[in-house]
C-alpha angles and dihedrals in degrees: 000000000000092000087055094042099052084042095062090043086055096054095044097052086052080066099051098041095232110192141173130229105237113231113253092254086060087050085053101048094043090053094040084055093043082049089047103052084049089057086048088054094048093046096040107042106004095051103032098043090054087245092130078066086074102030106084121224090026123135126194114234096355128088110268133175094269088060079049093050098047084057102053095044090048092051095047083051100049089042092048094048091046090048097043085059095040086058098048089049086057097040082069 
């Protein structure tokens, strides 16, 4: 009887689109790993292949604008996708 009954909630809150606003750590920690898998990316292909040779204003090993850049566009990402849950939690 439990198992039928938290089968049908879950079919019914699939209808209304419930979500929770994620606490400001967990912010933190989903853009840091965004930003880390960006400085994986520079050390393992950029830098090893030779394309920072071809990408201007880039140094290698050093903090650059295009590691700034990477960390304003993932924050805007990771703030635009938790707003836009925290509005739909109010909206109910």
């Amino acid at each position: 009887m439990f198992f039928e009954a938290s089968v049908l909630l879950a079919f019914t809150s699939r209808e209304q689109d419930i979500d929770v606003k994620l606490p400001g750590i967990v912010q933190l920690a989903v853009w840091l790993t965004f930003f880390n898998t960006w400085v994986l990316f520079e050390e393992t292909v950029i830098d090893r292949n030779g394309w920072w040779e071809y990408m201007p204003y880039y140094r290698v090993g050093q903090l650059c604008s295009w590691d700034i850049g990477a960390m304003a566009l993932l924050g805007f990402v990771v703030w635009r996708f938790t707003r836009r849950a925290s509005a739909r939690l109010g909206s109910s």
